[in-house]
The first five atom37 places (N, CA, C, CB, O) and aatype in JSON, in Angstrom:
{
  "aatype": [20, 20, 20, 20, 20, 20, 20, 20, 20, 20, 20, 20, 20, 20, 20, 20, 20, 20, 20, 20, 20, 20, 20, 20, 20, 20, 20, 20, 20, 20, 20, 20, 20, 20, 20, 20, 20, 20, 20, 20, 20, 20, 20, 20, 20, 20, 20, 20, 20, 20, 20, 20, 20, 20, 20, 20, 20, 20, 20, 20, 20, 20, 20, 20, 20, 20, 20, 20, 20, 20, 20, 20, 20, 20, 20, 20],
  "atom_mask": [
    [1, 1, 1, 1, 1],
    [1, 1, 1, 1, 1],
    [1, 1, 1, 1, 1],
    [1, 1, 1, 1, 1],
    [1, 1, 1, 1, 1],
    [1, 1, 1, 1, 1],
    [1, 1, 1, 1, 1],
    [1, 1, 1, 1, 1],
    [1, 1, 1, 1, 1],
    [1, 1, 1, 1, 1],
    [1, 1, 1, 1, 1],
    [1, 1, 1, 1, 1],
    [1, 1, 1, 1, 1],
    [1, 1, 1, 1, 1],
    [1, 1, 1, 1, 1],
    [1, 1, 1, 1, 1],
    [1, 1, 1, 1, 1],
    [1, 1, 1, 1, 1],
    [1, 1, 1, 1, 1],
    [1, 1, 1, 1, 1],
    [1, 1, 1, 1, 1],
    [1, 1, 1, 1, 1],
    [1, 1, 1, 1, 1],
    [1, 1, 1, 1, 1],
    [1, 1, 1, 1, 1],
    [1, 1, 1, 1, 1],
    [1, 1, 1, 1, 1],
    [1, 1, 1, 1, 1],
    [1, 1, 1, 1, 1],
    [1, 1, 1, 1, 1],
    [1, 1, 1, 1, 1],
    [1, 1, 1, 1, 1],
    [1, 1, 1, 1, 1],
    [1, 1, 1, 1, 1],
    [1, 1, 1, 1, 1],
    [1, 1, 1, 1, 1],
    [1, 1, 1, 1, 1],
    [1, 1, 1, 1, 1],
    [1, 1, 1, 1, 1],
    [1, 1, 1, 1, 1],
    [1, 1, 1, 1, 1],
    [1, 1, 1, 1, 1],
    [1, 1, 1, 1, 1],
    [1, 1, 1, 1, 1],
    [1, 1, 1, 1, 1],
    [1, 1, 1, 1, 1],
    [1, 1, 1, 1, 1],
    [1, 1, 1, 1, 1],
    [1, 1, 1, 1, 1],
    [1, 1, 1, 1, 1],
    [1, 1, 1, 1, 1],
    [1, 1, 1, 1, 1],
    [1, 1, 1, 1, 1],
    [1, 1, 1, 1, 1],
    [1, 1, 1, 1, 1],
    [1, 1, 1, 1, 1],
    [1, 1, 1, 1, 1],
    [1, 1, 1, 1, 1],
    [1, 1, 1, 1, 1],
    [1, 1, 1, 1, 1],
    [1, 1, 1, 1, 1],
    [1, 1, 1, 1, 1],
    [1, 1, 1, 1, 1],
    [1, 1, 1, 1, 1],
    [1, 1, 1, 1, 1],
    [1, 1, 1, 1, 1],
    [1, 1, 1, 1, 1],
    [1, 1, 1, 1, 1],
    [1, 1, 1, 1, 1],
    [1, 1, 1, 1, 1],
    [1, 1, 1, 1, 1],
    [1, 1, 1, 1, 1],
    [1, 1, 1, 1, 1],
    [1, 1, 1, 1, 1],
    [1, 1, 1, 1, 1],
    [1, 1, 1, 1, 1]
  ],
  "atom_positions": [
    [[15.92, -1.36, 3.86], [15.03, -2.5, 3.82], [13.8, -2.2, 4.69], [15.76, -3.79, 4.31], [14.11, -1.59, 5.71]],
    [[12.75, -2.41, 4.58], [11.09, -2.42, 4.79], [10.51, -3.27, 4.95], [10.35, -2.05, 4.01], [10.33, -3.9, 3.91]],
    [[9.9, -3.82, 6.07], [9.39, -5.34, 6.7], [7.91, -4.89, 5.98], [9.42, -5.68, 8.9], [7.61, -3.81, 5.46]],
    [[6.96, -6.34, 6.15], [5.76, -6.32, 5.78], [5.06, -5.28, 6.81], [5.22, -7.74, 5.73], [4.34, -4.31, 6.6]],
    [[5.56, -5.86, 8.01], [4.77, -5.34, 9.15], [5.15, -3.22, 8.7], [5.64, -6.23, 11.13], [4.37, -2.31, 8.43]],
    [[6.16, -3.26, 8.78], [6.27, -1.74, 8.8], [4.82, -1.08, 7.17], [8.57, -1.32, 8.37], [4.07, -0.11, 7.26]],
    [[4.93, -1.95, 6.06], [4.32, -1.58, 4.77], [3.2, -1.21, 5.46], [4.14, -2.65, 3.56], [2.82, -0.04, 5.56]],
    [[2.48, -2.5, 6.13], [1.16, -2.02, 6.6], [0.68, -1.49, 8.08], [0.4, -3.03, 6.33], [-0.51, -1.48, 8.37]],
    [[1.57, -1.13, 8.89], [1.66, 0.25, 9.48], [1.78, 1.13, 9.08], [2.27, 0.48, 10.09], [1.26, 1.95, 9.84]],
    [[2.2, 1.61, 8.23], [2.19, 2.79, 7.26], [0.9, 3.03, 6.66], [3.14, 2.6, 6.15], [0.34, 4.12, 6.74]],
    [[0.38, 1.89, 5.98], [-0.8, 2.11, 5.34], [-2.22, 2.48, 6.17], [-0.94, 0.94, 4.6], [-3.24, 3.13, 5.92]],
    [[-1.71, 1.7, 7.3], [-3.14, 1.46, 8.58], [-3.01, 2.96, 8.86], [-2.87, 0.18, 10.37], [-4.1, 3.49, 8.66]],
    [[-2.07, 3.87, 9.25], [-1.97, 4.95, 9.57], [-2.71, 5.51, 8.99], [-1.04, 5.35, 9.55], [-3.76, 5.9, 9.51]],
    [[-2.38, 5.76, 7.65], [-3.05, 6.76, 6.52], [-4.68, 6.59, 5.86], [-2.04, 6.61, 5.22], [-5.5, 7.4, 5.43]],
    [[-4.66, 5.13, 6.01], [-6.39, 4.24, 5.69], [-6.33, 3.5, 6.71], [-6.74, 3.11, 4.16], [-5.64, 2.49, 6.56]],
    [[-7.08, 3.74, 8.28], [-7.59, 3.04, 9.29], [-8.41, 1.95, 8.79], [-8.29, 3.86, 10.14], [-8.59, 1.8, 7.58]],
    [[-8.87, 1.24, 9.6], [-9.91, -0.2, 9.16], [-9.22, -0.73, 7.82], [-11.87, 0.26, 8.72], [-9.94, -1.41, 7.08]],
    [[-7.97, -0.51, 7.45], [-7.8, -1.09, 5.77], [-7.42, -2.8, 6.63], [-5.94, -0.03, 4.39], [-7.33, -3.15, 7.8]],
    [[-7.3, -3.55, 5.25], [-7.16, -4.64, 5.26], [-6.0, -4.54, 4.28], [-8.33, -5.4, 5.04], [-6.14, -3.96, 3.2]],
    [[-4.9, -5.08, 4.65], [-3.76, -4.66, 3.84], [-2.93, -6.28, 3.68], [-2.75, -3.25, 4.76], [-2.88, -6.93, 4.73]],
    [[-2.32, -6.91, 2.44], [-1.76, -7.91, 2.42], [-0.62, -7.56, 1.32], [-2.7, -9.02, 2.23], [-0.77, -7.17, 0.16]],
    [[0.77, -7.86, 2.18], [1.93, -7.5, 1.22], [2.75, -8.93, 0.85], [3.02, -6.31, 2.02], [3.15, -9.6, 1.8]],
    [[2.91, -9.2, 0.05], [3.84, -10.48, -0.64], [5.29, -9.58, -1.51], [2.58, -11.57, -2.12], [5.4, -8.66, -2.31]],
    [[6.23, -10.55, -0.74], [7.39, -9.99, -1.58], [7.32, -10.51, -2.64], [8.69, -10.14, -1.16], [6.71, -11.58, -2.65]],
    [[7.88, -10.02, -3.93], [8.27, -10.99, -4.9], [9.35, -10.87, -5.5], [7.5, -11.13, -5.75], [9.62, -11.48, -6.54]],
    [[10.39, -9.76, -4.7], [12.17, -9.95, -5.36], [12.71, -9.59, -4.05], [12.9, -8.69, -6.88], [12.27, -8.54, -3.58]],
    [[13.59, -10.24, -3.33], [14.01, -9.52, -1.72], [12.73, -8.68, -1.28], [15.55, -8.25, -1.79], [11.55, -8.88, -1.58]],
    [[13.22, -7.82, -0.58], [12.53, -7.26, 0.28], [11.66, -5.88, -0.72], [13.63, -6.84, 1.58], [10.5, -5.5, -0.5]],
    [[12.4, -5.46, -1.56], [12.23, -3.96, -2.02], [11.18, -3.81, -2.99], [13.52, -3.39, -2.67], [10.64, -2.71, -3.1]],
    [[10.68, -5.19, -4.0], [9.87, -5.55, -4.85], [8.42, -5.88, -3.97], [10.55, -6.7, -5.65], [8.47, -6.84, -3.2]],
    [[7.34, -5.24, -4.05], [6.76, -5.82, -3.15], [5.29, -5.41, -4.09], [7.12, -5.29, -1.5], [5.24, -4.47, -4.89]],
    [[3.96, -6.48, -3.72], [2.54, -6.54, -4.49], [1.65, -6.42, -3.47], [2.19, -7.88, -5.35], [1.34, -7.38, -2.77]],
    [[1.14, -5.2, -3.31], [0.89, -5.12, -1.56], [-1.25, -5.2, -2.43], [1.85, -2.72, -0.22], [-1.51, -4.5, -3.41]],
    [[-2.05, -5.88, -1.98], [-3.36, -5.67, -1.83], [-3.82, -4.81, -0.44], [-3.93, -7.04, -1.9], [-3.42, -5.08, 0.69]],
    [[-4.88, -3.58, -0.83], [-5.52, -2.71, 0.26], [-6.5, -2.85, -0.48], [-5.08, -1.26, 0.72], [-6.51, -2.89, -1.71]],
    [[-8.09, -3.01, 0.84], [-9.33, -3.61, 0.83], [-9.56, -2.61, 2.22], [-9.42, -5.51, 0.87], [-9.24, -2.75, 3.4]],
    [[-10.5, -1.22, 1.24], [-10.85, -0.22, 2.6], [-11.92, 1.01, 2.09], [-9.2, 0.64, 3.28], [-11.76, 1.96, 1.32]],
    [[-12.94, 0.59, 2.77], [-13.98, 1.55, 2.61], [-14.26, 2.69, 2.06], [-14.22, 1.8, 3.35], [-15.3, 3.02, 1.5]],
    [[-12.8, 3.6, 2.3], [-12.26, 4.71, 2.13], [-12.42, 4.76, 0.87], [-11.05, 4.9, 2.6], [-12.9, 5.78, 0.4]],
    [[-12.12, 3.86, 0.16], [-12.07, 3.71, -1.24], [-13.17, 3.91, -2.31], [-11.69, 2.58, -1.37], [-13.01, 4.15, -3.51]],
    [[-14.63, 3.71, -1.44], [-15.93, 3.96, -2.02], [-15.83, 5.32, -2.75], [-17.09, 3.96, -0.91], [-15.45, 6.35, -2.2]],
    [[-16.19, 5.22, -3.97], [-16.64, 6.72, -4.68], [-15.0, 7.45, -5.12], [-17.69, 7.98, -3.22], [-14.79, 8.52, -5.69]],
    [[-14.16, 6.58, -4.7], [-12.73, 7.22, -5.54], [-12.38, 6.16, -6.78], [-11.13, 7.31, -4.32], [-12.33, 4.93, -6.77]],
    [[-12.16, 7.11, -7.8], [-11.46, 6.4, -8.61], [-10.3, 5.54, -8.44], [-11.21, 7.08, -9.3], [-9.56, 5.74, -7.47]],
    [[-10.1, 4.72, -9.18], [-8.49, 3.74, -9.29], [-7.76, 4.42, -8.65], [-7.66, 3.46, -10.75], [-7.4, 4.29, -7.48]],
    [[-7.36, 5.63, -9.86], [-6.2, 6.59, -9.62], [-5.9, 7.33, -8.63], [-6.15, 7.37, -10.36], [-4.78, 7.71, -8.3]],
    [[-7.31, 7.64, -7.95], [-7.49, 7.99, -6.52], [-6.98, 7.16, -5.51], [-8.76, 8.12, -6.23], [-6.02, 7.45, -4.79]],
    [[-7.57, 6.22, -5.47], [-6.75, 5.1, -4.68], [-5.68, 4.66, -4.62], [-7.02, 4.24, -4.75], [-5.13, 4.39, -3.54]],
    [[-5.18, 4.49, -5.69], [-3.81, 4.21, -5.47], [-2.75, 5.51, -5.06], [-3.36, 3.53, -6.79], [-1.63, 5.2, -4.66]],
    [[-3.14, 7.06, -5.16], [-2.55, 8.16, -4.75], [-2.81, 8.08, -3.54], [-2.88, 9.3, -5.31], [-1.78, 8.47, -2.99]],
    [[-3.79, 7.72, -2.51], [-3.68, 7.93, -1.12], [-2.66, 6.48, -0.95], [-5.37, 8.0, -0.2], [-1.79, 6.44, -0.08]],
    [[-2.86, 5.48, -1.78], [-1.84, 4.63, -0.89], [-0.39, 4.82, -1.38], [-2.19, 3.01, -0.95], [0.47, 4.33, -0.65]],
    [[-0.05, 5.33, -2.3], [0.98, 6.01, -2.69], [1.83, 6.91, -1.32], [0.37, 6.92, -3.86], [2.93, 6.66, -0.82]],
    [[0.68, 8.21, -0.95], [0.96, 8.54, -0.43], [1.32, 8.54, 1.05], [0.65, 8.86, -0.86], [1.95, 9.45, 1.58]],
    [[0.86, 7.43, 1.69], [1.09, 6.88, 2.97], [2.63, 5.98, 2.98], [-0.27, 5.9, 3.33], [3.19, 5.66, 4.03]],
    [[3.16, 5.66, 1.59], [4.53, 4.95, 1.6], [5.53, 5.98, 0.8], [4.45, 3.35, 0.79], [6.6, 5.54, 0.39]],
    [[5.15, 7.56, 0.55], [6.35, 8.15, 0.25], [7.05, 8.5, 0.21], [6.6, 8.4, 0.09], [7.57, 9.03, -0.77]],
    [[7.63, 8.37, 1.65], [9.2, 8.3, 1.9], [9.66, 6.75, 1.36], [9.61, 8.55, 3.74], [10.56, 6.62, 0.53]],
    [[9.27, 6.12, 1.66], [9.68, 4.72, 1.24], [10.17, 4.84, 0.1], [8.69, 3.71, 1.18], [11.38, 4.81, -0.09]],
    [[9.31, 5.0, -0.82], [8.97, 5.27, -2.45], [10.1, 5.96, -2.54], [7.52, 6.15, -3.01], [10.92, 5.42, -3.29]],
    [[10.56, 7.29, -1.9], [11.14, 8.14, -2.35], [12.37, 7.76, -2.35], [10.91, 9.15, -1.87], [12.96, 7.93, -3.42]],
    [[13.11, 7.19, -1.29], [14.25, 6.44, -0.6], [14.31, 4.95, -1.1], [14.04, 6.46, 1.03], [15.18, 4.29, -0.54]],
    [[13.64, 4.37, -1.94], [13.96, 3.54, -2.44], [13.71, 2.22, -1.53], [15.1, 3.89, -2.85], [13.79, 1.12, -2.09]],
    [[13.4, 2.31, -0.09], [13.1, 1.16, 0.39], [11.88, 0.01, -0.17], [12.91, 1.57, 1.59], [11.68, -1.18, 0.07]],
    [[11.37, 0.75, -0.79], [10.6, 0.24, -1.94], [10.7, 0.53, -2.96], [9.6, 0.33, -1.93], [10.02, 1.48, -3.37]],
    [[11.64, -0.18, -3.88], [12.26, 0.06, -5.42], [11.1, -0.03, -6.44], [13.46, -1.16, -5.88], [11.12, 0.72, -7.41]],
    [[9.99, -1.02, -6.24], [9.26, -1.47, -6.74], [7.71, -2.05, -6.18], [10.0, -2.1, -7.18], [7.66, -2.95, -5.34]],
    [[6.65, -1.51, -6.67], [5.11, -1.62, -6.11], [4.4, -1.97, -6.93], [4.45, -0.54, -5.61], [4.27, -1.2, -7.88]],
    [[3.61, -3.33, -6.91], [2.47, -3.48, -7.7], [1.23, -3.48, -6.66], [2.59, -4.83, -8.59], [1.0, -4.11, -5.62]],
    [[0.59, -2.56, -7.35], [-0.78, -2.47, -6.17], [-2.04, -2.62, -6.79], [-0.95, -0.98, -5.33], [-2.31, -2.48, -7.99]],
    [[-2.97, -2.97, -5.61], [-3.95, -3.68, -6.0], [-5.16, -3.31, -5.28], [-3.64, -4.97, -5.91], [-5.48, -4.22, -4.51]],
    [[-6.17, -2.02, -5.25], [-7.26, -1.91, -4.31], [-8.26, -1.73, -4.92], [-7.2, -1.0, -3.39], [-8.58, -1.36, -6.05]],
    [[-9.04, -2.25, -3.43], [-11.0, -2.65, -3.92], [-11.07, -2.29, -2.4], [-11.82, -4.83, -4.58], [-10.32, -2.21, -1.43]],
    [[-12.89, -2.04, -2.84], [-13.78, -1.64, -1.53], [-13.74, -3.39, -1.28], [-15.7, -0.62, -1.82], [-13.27, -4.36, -1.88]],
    [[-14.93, -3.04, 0.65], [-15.08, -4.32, 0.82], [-16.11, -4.97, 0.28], [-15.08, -4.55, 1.92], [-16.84, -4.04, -0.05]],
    [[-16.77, -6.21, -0.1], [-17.88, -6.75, -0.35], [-18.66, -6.46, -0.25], [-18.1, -7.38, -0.11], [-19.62, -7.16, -0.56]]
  ]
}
């Protein structure tokens, strides 16, 4: 099991300054996490979602996250 707080320590690690918001939506393991981070300027979708991929892949891998719907944009 994987707290919110741990999702986006993980993420803050890997994308500093992110703005990260996780909502469960089945127990703990189902989770729709939004990241909003600069970093993101000039990368594609697919780009983006591979660095945030990659900041939760042990998770991912181990199943503490069975399930991810993700959602990123630069800031305003």
């Amino acid at each position: 099991m994987i707290t919110k707080e741990e999702v986006i320590n993980l993420i803050n690690k890997k994308i500093p300054r992110s703005q990260v918001f996780v909502e469960n939506l089945k127990g703990n393991d189902h989770l729709q996490v939004t990241v909003i981070a600069s970093e993101f300027n000039g990368l594609s979708l697919v780009k983006q979602h591979q660095l945030v991929y990659s900041a939760l892949k042990e998770e991912l891998a181990s199943e503490a996250i069975h399930a991810l719907a993700l959602k990123t944009e630069t800031p305003s």
